[in-house]
C-alpha positions in Angstrom: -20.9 77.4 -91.7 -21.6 74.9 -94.8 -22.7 71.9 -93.3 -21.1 68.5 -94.7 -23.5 64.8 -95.5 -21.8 62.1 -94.5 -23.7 58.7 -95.9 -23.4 55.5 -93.4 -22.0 54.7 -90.1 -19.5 52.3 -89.7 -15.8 53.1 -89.0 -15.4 55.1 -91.9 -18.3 57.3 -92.1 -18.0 57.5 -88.1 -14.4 58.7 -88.0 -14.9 61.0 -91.2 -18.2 62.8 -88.9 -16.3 63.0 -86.3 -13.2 64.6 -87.7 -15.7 67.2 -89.4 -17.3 67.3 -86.0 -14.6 68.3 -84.2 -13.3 71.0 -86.5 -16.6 72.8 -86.0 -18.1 72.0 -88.9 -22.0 70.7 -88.7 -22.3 67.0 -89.8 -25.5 65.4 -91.0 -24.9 61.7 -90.8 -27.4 59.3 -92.8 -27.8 55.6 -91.6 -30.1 53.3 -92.8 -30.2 51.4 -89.6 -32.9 50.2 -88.2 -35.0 51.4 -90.9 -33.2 48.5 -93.3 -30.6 45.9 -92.2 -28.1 44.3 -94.8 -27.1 40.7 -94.5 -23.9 41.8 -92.7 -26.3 43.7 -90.2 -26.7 42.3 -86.7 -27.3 45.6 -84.1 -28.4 48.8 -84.4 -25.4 50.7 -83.4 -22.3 52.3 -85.6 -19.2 51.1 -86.1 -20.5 47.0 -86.1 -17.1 44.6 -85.7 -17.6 41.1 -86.8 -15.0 39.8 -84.1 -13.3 40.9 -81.3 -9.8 40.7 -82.6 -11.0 42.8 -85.6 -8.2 45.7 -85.2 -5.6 43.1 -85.3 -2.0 43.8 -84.3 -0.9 46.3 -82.3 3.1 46.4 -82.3 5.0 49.2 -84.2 7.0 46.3 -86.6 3.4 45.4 -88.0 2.0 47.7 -90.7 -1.9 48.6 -89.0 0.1 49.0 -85.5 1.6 51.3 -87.2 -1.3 52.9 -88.7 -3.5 52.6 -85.2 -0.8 54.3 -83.5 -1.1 56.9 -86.3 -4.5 57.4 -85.8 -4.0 57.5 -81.7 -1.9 60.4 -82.5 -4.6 62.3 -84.5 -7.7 61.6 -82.4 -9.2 58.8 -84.2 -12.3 58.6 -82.3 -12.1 54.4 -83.8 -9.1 54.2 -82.0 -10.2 56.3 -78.6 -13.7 53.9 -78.6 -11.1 51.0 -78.9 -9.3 51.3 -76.3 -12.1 52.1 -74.1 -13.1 49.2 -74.4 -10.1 46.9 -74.9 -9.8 43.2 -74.0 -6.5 41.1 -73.1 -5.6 39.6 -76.4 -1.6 39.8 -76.3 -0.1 41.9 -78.8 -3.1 42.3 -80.7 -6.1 45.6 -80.0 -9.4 43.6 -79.1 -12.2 45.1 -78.5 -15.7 44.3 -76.5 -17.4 44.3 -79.6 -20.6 44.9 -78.2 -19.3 48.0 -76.0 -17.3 49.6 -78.7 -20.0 49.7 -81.1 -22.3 51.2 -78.5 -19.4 53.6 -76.9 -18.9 54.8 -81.2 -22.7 55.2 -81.2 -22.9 57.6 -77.8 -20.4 59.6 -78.9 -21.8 60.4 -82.7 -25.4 60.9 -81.6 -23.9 63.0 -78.5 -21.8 65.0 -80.4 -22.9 69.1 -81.2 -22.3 69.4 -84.5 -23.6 66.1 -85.8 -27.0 65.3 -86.5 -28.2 61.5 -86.9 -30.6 61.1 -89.6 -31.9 57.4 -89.8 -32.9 57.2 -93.2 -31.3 55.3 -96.4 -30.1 57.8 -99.5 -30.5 55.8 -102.4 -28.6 58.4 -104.7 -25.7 60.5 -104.9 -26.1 63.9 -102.8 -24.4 67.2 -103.9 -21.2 68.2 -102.2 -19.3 68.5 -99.6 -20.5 64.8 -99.3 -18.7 62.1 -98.1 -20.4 58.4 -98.5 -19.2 55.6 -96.6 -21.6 53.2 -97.5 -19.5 50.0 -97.4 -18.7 46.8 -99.9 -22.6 46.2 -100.0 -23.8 49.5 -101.0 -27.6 49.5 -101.9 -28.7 48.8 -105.6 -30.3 52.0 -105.4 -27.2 53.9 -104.7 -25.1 51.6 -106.5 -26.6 52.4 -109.6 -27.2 56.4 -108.7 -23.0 56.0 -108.4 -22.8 54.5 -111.3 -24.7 57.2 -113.0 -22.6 59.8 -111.7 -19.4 58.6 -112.8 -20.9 57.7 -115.9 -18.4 54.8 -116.4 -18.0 51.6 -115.3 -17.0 52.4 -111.9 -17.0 49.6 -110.4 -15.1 46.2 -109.8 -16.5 43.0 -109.1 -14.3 40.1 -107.5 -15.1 36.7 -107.4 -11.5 35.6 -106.9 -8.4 37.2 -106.3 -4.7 35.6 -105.4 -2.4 35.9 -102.9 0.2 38.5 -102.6 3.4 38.0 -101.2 6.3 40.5 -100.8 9.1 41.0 -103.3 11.6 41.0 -100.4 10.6 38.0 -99.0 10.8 35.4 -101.9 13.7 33.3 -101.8 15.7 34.1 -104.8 18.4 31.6 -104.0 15.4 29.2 -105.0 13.4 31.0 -107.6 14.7 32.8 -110.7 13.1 35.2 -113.3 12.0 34.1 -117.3 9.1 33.8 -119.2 8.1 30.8 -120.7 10.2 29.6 -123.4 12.2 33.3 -122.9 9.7 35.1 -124.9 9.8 38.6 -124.9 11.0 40.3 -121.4 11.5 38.2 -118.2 8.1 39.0 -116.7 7.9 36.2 -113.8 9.3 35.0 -111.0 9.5 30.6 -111.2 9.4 29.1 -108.0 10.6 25.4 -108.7 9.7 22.3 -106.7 10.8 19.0 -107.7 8.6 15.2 -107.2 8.9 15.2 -103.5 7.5 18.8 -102.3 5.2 18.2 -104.9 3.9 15.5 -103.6 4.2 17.2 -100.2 2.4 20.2 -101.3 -0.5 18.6 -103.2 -1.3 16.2 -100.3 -1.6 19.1 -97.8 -3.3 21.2 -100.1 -5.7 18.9 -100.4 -6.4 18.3 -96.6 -6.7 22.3 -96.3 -9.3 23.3 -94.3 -11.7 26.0 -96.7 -13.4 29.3 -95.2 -17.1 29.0 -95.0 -19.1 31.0 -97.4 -21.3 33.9 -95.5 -24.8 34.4 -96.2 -24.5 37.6 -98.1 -22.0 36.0 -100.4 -22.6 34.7 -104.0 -22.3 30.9 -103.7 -21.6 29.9 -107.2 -18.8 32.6 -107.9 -16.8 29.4 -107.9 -18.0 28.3 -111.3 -16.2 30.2 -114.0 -12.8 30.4 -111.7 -12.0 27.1 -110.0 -9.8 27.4 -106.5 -6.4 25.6 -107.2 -7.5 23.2 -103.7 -10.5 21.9 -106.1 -7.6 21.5 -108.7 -5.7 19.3 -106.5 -8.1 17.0 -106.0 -8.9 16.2 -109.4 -5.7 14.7 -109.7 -2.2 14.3 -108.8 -0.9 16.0 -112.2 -3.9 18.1 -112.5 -2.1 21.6 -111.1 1.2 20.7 -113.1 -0.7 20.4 -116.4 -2.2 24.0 -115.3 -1.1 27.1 -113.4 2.3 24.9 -112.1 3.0 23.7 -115.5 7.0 23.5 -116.0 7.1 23.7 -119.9 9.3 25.9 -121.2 11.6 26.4 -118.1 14.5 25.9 -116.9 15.9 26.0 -113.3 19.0 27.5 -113.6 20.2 26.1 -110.2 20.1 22.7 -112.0 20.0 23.3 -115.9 16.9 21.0 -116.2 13.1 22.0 -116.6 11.4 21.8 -112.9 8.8 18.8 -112.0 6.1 21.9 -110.9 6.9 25.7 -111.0 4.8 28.3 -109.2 4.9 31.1 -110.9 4.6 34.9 -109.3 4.0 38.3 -111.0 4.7 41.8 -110.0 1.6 43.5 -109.1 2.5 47.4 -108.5 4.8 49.5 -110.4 7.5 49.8 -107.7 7.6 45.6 -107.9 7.8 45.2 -104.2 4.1 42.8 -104.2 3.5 40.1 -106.3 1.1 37.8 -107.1 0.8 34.0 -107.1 -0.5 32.7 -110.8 -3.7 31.1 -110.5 -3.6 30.4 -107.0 -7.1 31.7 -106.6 -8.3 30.2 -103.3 -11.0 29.7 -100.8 -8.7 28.3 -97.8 -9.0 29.6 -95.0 -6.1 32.6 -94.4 -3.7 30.1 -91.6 -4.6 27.5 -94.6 -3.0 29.6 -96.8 0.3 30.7 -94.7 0.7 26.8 -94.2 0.6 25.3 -97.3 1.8 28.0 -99.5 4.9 28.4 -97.2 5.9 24.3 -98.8 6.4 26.2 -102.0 10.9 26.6 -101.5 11.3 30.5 -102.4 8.1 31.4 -100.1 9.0 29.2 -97.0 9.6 32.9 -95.7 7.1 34.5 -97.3 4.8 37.7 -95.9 1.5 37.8 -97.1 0.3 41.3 -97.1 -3.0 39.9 -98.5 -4.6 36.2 -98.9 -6.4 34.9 -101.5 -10.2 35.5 -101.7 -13.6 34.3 -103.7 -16.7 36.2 -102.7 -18.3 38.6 -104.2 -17.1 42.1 -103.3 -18.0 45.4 -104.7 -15.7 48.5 -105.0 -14.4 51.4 -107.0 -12.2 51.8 -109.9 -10.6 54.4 -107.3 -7.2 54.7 -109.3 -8.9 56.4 -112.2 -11.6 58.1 -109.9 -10.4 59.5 -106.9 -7.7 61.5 -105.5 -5.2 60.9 -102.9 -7.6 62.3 -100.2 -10.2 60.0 -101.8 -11.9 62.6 -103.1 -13.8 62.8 -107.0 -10.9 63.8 -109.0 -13.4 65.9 -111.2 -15.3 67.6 -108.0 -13.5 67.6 -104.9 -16.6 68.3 -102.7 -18.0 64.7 -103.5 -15.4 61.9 -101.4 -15.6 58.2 -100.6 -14.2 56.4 -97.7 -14.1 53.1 -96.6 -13.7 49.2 -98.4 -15.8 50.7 -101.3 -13.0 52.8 -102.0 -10.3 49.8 -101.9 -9.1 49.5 -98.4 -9.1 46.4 -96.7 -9.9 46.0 -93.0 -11.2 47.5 -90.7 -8.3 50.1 -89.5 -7.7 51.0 -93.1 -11.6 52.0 -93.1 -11.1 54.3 -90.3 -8.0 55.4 -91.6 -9.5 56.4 -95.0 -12.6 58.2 -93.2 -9.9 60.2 -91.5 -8.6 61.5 -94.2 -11.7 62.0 -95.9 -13.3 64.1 -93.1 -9.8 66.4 -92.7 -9.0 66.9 -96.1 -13.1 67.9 -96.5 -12.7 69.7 -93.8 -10.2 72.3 -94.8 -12.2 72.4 -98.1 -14.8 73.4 -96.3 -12.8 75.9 -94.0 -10.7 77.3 -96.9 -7.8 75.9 -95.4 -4.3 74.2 -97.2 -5.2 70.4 -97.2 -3.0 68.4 -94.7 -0.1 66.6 -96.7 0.1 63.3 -95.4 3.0 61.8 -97.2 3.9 58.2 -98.5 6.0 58.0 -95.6 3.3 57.5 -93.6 0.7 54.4 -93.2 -2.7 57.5 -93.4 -0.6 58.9 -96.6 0.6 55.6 -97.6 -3.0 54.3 -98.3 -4.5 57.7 -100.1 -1.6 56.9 -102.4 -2.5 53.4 -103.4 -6.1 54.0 -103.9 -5.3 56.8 -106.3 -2.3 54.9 -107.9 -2.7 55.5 -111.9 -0.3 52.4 -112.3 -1.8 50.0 -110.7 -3.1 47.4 -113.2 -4.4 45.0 -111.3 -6.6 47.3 -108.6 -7.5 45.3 -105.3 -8.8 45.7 -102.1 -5.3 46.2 -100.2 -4.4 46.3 -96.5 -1.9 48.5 -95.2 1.6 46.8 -95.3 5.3 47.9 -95.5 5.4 47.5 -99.2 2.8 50.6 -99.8 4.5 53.1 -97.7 7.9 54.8 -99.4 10.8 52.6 -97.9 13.7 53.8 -96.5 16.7 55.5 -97.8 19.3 53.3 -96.3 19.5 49.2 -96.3 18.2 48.0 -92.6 19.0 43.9 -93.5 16.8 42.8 -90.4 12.8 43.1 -91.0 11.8 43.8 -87.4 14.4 46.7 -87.3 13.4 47.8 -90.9 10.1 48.2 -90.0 10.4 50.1 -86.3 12.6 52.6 -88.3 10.0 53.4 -91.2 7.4 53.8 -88.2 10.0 55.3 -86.3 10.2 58.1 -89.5 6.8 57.8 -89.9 5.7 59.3 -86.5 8.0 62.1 -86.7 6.2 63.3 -89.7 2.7 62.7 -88.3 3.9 64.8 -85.1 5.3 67.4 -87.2 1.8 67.3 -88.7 -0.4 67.4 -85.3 2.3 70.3 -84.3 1.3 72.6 -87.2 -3.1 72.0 -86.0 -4.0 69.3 -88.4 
């Protein structure tokens, strides 16, 4: 039997050996720890968490509860370690983070068909490979990947904004033009007038900011300034800038706004978009708080918050495939948040589909069609997405899997009945021996 090389052990080098593992096929699994320790390196075990509450929520009407139950379904060995070794956190899956590292770690190193080779691989190995290697990928195999694309391959962040969802913007309080109505209508204008202006900017201003990590770049501020630092150069300083009112006109009152916030789509199907030069180093409750003042996004869902740190990941729309897999060789894959995904879950979910869809490579088998219905499918689709213009590292969230076929006006019920559809399809899935 061809063995596979899977390259680093966290959740989604760990679930994609143990799906291999499982389906008979021998797994050598390379991890640099303990021989070398990044920055974001504290134990010697797989599958590190930095927080309990890292899997976050667990209810069907939430996006990764949907995805975790998912995963449940398929034997995620991420999820079976989890709730091993789960604590009392409400509706969210905590985790011992100490236990489920070490329970992860057991069950590799114990497993037949894997062998644990602790040793870093500083370029790219022929295929079936999978690497997992993680947002801070060595320079040495950073640059061997690089190399083997022979393109630049590679994003580099300091600063991304919020994105909110289409449905959720108040419309009743924001319109769509362009400024000065040149060319097509390409934004949506969320007005405010003197008063929640004044509102907004002196809360903005108070917002508490997220600490920058160690392994971080601490000057990625320079050449993008957060919108807080903005604020506090000045009362007018934001309205003479990204929530300048020029050319505009608020059709609710036939007058040009005292500040607009302007949003742009930010995937083909238009259901995200993104808030104009709201780059932002609040912390994430900040940024629910005081971006909620803005009128139209009072209601808003986040489905991710604005960042600045330095992050590292691949140009995976015009690399990889939906099972995250070269597009040019589909015995070389990538998994994990160097191939896009955000969060922890989405790592796992990613190394899933990885190590099955390698699998029946391997095996000669069809590969398992996980749909966009699906969160697992859902995910493979927006990595690979050729339309995406602005690529970023994206959690799972209803606006990435294919939405319903009928109109469902209440969210919470809307989103039970996508899961709803979306676990018949993973069970019809399981049923034929995924």
């Amino acid at each position: 039997m061809t063995s596979v090389k899977v390259i680093g052990a966290g959740l989604a080098g760990s679930e994609a050996a143990w799906q291999l593992a499982e389906r008979e096929i021998p797994v050598t699994l390379y991890e640099m720890k303990p021989e070398k320790m990044s920055p974001a390196h504290h134990s010697e075990d797989f599958a590190e968490l930095v927080c309990s509450n890292s899997l976050r929520g667990d209810r069907l009407e939430n996006a990764v509860g949907l995805l975790k139950e998912e995963l449940r379904r398929c034997g995620s060995l991420i999820l079976q370690c989890a709730e091993a070794t789960r604590v009392e956190a409400g509706g969210c899956l905590a985790v011992d983070r100490g236990g489920f590292s070490k329970m992860v770690t057991e069950k590799i190193r114990s497993h037949p068909n894997i062998t644990v080779v602790s040793q870093e691989v500083t370029s790219v190995p022929e295929g079936p490979v999978i690497i997992a290697t993680g947002p801070l990928t060595s320079d040495a195999l950073s640059e061997s990947i690089g190399k083997y694309f022979g393109t630049d391959y590679l994003h580099f962040f300091d600063a991304a904004a919020p994105l909110v969802t289409a449905e959720s913007i108040d419309m009743e309080q924001a319109w769509w033009q362009s400024r000065y109505d040149r060319g097509t209508p390409d934004y949506v204008n969320c007005a405010m007038d003197r008063e929640q202006y004044e509102a907004f900017i002196k809360e903005l201003v108070a917002a508490e900011e997220a600490p920058v990590h160690g392994f971080e770049d601490a000057n990625v501020f320079e050449g993008c300034m957060p919108v807080e630092v903005m604020a506090r150069r000045g009362f007018d300083t934001l309205r003479y800038g990204p929530l300048k009112p020029v050319g505009l006109k608020d059709p609710n009152t036939g007058r040009e706004p005292y500040a607009v916030v302007q949003l742009r789509q930010d995937n083909a199907s238009g259901s995200i978009f993104n808030l104009v030069g709201f780059q932002t180093h609040l912390k994430f409750g900040e940024q629910k708080r005081v971006f909620s003042m803005i009128p139209a996004l009072r209601n808003a869902e986040f489905v991710r918050y604005g960042v600045m740190h330095r992050n590292t990941f691949l140009q995976s729309p015009k690399l990889l495939d939906r099972y995250f897999a070269d597009r040019r060789n589909a015995m070389v894959a990538f998994a994990g948040q160097m191939t896009g995904v955000e969060g922890y879950v989405e790592s796992a979910a990613s190394g899933f589909l990885s190590g099955v869809a390698m699998a029946a490579k391997v095996q000669g088998k069809a590969l398992p069609d996980f749909p966009k219905t699906t969160a697992i499918g859902a995910l493979g689709y927006y990595v690979s997405d050729e339309s995406v213009e602005h690529f970023q590292p994206m959690n799972i969230n209803f606006s990435i899997i294919a939405p319903l076929e009928q109109r469902i006006r209440k969210k919470a019920e809307k989103n039970l009945a996508i899961a709803n559809r979306s676990l018949e399809v993973i069970d019809q899935l399981i049923a034929q021996e995924l």
